[in-house]
C-alpha positions, 0 to 999 in steps of 0.5 A: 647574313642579314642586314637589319634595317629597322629596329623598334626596341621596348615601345611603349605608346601610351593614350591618356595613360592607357598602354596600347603598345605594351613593350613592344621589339621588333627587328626587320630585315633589309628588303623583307616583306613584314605583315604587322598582323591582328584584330582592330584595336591590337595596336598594329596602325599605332605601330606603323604610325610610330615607325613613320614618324607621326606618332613619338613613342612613349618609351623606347627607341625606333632605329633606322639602319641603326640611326636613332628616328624616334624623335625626328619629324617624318620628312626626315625618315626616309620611310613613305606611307601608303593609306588606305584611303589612297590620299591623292590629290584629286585636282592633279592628274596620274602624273603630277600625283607621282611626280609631286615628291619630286617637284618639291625637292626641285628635281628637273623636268627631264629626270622627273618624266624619266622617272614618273615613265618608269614608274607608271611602267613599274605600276603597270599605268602606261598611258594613264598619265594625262587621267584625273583622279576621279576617272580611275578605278579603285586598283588603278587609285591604289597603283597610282599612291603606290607609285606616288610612294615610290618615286623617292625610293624610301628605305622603307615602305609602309602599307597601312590596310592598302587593299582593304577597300577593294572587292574579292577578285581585285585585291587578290590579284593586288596581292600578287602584284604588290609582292612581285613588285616588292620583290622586284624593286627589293624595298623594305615593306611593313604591311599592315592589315586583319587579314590572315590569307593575305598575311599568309599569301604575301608575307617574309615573316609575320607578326602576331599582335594581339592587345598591344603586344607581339604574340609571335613573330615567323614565316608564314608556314611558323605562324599557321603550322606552329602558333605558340598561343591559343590566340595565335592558333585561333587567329590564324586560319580555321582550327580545332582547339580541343582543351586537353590534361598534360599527364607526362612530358619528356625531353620531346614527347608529352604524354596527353589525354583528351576526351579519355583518349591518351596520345604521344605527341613530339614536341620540343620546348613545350613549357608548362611550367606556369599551369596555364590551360593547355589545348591541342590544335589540329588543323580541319584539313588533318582531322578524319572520321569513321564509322569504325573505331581506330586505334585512337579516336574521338567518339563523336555525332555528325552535326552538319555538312557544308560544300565550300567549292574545293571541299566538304567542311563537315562539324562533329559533336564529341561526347564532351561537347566539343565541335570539332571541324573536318575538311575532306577534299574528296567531294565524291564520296558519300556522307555519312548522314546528320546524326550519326555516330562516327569516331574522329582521329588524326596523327600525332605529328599533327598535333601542337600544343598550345598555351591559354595565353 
């Protein structure tokens, strides 16, 4: 059974009376890895900045392996910070960054090598320790704020945007070092960050914000395989959303009609109770075309074809107007040209329907 070291129940944060937190409880496991993910603004910074201690909620309670934090200062949380803009000291070397935590609780000279050695180890920095800040890469920055973060083996380690000043390449390869570290050193991480691949990539579960709330909380294979909003589905990787007309629902088959095709769908717990618009998310990747007409098939016009390394991204037009992306993966064969009239199809299974909210 999992052993829940952080909980956030009913936060509520307000700025000059405005609700950028909107009620917000969350639960993260001891020694998860959890991304707080969204668009700027969606409230993902202000939470991690309350879990850290350097904003005080509104309302609600923020417990720390069940002990209430939500008023105390953040050197009495045993949580630690990394930025993205590193916030080292630029005077001090690779070893006196990482070790300054454990000069100011006094800590003797022989334990703090030891420990700053291992760290650096840890971080893979051998043999930077004499090297000025300004002398090192910006991985190298990130390790050594990451190291610096560490030493004090906090309960919980928050990662604000950490990799987001990065180019491509290096913070791929960040990505895969972070999470084996994580992983390593079994330490609670709260991530923050926009990213949907890296969210995906790294992440234990993840949680979906949008506007101040949660939209959705699951593992990574929840989140981009069964989104439970339009928003969720919109965010999260590319997506055909296709506006569809509920015309029968059962225990677990819904009857739907798009595009004057109508199709049975499995899905269970599907709640249409509040008449909200409801949409068909298919992902690129299961959606094909023809030239000649299925069983079932969207009537649709070749717009455009793009190569994109690993694949053909082709956008069709259907005759109600919508676009709709499909990606094929065998780059061998011939396309159908621009203009022509194909039918779309894909399979029931890989349908989920989502609400408007």
């Amino acid at each position: 059974m999992s052993e829940i070291i952080l909980e956030m129940d009913n936060i509520i944060k307000k700025f000059d009376n405005q609700e950028v937190i909107k009620n917000i409880s969350l639960k993260v496991d001891k020694g998860e890895f959890l991304t707080l993910l969204g668009p700027s603004g969606c409230g993902k910074t202000t939470t991690l900045r309350i879990i850290a201690g350097f904003e005080n909620p509104t309302s609600g309670s923020v417990l720390l392996e069940g002990k209430h934090v939500e008023n105390k200062q953040p050197n009495d949380r045993n949580v630690n910070t990394v930025f993205q803009n590193y916030a080292l000291f630029p005077h001090m070397n690779v070893f006196d960054n990482i070790a300054y935590a454990l000069k100011i609780r006094r800590v003797n000279k022989i334990e703090i090598k030891e420990r700053v050695m291992k760290m650096l180890s840890l971080v893979q920095l051998e043999g930077y320790e004499k090297r000025k800040i300004d002398g090192l890469s910006g991985g190298q920055k990130q390790r050594v704020a990451i190291g610096r973060s560490l030493i004090n083996k906090p309960k919980i380690l928050l990662l604000d945007e950490p990799l987001g000043a990065l180019d491509l390449k290096l913070r791929k390869q960040m990505q895969i070092e972070l999470k084996k570290l994580q992983k390593k050193l079994q330490i609670t991480f709260v991530y923050v960050t926009h990213d949907q691949e890296e969210a995906l990539n790294m992440s234990d579960r993840i949680a979906v914000m949008n506007e101040g709330i949660i939209e959705q909380i699951g593992s990574p294979e929840d989140i981009y395989e069964r989104p439970e909003t339009k928003f969720v589905a919109s965010f999260i990787g590319e997506s055909n959303l296709i506006k569809t007309r509920i015309k029968k629902i059962d225990e677990e088959k819904i009857s739907v009609e798009f595009d004057k095709n109508e199709m049975i769908v499995n899905y269970k717990n599907y709640d249409n109770s509040k008449n909200k618009e409801s949409y068909a998310l298919v992902r690129p990747e299961n959606v094909k075309y023809t030239r000649e007409k299925p069983q079932f098939g969207i009537k649709s016009i070749i717009k455009e074809h793009s190569y994109i390394g690993s694949m053909i991204k082709t956008i069709v037009e259907s005759e109600s107007g919508q676009e709709i992306i499909v990606y094929d993966y065998d780059k061998k064969k011939d396309l159908i040209g621009i203009g022509s009239e194909v039918w779309i199809y894909f399979e029931p299974e890989d349908v989920v329907l989502v609400e408007e909210g």
